[in-house]
Structures are given as C-alpha cells and as structure tokens.
Short mmCIF file of the C-alpha atoms (twelve columns), coordinates in Angstrom:
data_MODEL
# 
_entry.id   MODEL 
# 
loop_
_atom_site.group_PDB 
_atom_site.id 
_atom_site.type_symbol 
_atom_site.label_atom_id 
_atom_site.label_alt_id 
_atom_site.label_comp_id 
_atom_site.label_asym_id 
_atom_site.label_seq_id 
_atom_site.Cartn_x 
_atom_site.Cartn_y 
_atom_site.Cartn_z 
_atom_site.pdbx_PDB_model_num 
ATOM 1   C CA . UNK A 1   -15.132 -47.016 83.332 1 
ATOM 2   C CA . UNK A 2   -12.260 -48.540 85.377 1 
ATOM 3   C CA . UNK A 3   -12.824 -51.438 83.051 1 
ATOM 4   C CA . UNK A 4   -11.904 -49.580 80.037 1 
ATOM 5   C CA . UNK A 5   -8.691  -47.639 81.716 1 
ATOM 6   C CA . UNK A 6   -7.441  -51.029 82.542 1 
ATOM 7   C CA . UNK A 7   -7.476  -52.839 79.371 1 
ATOM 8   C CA . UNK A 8   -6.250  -49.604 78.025 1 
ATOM 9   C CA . UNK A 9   -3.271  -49.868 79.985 1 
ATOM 10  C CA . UNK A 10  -2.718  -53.680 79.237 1 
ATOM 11  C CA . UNK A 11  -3.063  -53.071 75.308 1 
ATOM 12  C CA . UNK A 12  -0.469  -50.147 75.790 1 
ATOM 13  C CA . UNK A 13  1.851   -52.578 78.548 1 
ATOM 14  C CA . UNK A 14  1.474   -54.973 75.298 1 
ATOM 15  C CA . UNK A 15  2.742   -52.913 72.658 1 
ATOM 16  C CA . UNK A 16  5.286   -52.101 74.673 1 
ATOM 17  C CA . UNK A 17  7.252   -55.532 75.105 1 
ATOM 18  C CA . UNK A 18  9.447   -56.725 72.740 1 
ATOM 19  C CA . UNK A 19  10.493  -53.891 71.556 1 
ATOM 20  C CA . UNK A 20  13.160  -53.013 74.144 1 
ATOM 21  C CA . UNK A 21  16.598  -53.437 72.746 1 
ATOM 22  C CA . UNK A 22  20.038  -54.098 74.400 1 
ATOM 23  C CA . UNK A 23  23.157  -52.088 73.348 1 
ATOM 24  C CA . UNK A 24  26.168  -53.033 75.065 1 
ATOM 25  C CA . UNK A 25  29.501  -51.706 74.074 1 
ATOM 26  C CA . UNK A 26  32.459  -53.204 76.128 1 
ATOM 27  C CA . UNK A 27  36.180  -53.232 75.789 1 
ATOM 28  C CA . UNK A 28  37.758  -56.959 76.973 1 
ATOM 29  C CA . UNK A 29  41.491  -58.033 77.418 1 
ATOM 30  C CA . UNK A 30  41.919  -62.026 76.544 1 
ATOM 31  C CA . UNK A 31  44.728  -62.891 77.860 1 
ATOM 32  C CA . UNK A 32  47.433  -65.782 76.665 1 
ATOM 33  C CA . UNK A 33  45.409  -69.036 75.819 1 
ATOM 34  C CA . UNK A 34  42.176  -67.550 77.192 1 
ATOM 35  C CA . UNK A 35  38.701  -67.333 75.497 1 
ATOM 36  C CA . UNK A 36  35.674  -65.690 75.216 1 
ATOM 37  C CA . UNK A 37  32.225  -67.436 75.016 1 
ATOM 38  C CA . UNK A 38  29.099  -66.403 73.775 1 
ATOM 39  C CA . UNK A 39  26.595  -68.692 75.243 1 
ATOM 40  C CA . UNK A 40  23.714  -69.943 73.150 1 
ATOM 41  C CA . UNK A 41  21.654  -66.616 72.176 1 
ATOM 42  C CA . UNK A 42  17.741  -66.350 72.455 1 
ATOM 43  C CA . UNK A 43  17.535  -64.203 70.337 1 
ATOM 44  C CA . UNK A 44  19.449  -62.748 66.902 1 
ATOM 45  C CA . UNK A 45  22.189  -60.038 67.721 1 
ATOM 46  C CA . UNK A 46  24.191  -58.034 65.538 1 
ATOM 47  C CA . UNK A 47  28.197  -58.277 66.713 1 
ATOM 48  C CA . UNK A 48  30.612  -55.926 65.810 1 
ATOM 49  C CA . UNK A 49  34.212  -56.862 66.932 1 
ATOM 50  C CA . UNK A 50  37.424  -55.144 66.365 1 
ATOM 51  C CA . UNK A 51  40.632  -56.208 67.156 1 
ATOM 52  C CA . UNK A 52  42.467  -53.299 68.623 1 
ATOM 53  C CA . UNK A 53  45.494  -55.445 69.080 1 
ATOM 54  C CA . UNK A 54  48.883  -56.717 66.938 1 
ATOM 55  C CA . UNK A 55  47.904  -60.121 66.776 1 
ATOM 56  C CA . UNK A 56  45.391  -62.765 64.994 1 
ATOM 57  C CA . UNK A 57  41.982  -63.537 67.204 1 
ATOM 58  C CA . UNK A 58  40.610  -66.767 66.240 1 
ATOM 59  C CA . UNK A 59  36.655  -67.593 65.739 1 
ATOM 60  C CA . UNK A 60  35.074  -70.706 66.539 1 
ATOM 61  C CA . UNK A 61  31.863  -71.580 65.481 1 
ATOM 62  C CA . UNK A 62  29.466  -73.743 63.693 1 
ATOM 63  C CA . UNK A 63  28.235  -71.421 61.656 1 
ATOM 64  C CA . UNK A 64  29.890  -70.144 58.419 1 
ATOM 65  C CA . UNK A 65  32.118  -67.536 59.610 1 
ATOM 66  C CA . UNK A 66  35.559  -66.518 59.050 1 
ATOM 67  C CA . UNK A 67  38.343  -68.470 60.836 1 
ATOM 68  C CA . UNK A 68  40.237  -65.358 62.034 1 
ATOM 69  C CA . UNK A 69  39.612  -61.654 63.079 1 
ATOM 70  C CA . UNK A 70  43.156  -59.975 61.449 1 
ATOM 71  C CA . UNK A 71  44.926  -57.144 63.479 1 
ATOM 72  C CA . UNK A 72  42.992  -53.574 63.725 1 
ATOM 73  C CA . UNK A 73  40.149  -55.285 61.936 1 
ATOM 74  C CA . UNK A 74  36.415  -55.333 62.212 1 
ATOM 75  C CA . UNK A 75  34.168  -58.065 62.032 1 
ATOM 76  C CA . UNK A 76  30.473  -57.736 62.246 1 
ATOM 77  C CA . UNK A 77  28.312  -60.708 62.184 1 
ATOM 78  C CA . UNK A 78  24.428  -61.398 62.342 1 
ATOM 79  C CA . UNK A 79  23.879  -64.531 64.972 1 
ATOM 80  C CA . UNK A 80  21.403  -66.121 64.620 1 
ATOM 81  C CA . UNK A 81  19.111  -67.258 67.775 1 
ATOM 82  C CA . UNK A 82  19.900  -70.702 69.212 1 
ATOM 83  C CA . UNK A 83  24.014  -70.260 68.255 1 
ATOM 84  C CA . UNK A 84  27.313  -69.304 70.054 1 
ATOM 85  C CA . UNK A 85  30.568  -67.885 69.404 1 
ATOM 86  C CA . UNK A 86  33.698  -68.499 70.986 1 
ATOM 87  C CA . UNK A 87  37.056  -65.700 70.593 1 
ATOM 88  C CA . UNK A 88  40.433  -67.977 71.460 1 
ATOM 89  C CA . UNK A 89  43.618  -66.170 71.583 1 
ATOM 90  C CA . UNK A 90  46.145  -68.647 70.282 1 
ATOM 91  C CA . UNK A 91  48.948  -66.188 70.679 1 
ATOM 92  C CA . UNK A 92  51.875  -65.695 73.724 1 
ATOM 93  C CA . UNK A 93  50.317  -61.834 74.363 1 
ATOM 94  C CA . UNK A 94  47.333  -60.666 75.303 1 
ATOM 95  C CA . UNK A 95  44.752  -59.164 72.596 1 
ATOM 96  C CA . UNK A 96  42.208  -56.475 73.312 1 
ATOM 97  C CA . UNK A 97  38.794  -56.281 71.231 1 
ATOM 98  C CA . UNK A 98  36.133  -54.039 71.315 1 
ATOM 99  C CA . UNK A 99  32.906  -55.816 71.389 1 
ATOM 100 C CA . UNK A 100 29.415  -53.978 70.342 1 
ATOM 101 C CA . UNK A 101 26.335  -56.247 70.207 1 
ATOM 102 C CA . UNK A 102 22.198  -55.262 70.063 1 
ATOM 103 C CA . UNK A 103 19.589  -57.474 70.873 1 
ATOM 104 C CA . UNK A 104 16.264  -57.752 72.584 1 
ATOM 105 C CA . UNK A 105 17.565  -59.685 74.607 1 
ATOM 106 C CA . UNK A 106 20.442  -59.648 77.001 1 
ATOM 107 C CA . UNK A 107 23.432  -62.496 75.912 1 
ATOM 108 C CA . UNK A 108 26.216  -64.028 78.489 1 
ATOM 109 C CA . UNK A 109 30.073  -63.842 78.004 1 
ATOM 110 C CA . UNK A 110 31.585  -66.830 79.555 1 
ATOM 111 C CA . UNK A 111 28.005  -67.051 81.698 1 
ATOM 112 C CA . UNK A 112 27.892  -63.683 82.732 1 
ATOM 113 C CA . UNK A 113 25.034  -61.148 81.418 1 
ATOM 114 C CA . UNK A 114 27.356  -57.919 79.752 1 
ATOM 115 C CA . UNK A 115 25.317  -54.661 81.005 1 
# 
C-alpha cells in the first residue's frame, strides 16, 4: 500500500514539471552608450518591449529581427532557445523600456536572473 501512494505521488511530482512558467515584467533605464544583454536562452520566450522613451533603441541579433525599436513603440518577439538579444542605446540620453518576457525557464539580463 505505501508502494502504491508513492508512485502515486511521483507520477503526480511528474506531471507537474515543466509546466511552471516565468512571467517577469520589469521596467529598466539604459543609460548613454549602455546595453542590455539577453544571455543565450534555454528555452523559447515570448518578449514584449516598449520603448517608453523619445529616442531610437537599437537591436542586435543574429536572428532576423528589426534593426530598431522606434519611440513609444512595441516590439514583441518569439526567441527561440539557444539565442540572445542585445538592446544598445546609441543615443546622448538615457531610454527607458518596459520589458515583459514568459518562459519555463528563468533568462539572465547582463548575467543576472530577472525575478
């Protein structure tokens, strides 16, 4: 009987993983010259970025994505696993973005983990 509660539990502990998702929204300054990279991901994620700011935010990537993000703009974006992202501000001010991503898995920003 103990048996069958444990693999019970296992085969419910099972089901279980993978499914967990990550949803972080977080608002980020670059400053002058300054940019933003998102490390190799292990997994897809779904990006939304808007530009809350006056100025141009420039993307650079291997992938086939737009060069820029225009002014009070959104740009949402499927990455694929195994592939980065990097936000450069080429411009004298600072720009502000509001950055949205889900995953199952967590992704670093300039090698930190965004909770």
């Amino acid at each position: 009987m103990k048996n069958l509660v444990f693999i019970i539990i296992l085969l419910a502990l099972q089901s279980c993983l993978g499914k967990h998702r990550v949803d972080v929204w977080k608002t980020i300054t670059i400053a002058s010259e300054e940019k933003i990279v998102i490390n190799e991901v292990k997994s897809p994620v779904s990006l939304e970025i808007k530009n809350l700011s006056n100025e141009e935010l420039t993307l650079i990537s291997n992938l086939n994505t737009p060069q820029n993000i225009m002014p009070h703009s959104v740009f949402n974006y499927r990455l694929p696993k195994k592939s980065s992202l990097i936000l450069k501000n080429e411009t004298n001010g600072s720009v502000s973005i509001y950055l949205h991503y889900s995953s199952n898995k967590t992704i670093l920003v300039n090698n930190k983990e965004l909770q």
